[in-house]
C-alpha positions in Angstrom: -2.5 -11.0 24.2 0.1 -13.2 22.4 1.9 -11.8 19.1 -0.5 -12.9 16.3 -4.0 -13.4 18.2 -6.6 -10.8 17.9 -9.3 -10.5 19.9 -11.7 -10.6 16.5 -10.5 -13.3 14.0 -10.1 -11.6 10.3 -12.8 -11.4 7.8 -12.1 -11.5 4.2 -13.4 -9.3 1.4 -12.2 -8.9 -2.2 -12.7 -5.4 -3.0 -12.3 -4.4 -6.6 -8.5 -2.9 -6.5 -9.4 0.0 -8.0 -12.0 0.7 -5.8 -10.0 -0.3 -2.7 -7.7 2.3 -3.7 -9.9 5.2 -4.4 -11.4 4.0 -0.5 -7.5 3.8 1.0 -7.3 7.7 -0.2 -11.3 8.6 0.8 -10.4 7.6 4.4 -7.4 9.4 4.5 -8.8 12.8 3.4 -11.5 12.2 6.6 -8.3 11.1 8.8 -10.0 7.8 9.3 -9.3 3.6 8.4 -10.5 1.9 6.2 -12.1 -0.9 9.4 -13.0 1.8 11.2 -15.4 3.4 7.9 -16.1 -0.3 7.5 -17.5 -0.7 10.9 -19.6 2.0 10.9 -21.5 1.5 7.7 -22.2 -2.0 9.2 -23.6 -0.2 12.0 -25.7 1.6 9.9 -26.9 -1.0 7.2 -28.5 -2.9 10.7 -30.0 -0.2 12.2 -27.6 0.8 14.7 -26.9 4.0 14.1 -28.9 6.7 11.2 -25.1 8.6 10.7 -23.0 7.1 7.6 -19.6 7.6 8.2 -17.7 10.7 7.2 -16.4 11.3 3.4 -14.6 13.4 1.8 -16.6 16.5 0.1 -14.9 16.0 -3.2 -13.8 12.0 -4.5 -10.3 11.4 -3.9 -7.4 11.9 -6.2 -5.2 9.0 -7.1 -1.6 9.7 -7.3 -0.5 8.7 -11.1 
């Protein structure tokens, strides 16, 4: 595939930044992405699957 073509064009979503951060660091504590989580509580909100994705046990810490 050609530099710059994906096989799925880009959606686009305006997360709060606050809340995007708080995800970025959510997903890392679970050694996960942010479009992989994504994809998977898609799956779930239309009945694909009954698992949500993983999270971490605590919410994540921000660095200051």
């Amino acid at each position: 595939m050609p530099h710059g073509v994906h096989r799925i064009p880009a959606k686009t979503y305006r997360p709060e930044p606050e809340l995007l951060e708080r995800a970025k660091a959510a997903v890392a504590e679970v050694d996960s992405t942010l479009n992989a989580h994504i994809n998977e509580f898609f799956k779930w909100l239309t009945h694909e699957t009954d698992e949500l994705p993983k999270r971490p046990d605590k919410p994540p810490v921000l660095p200051s």
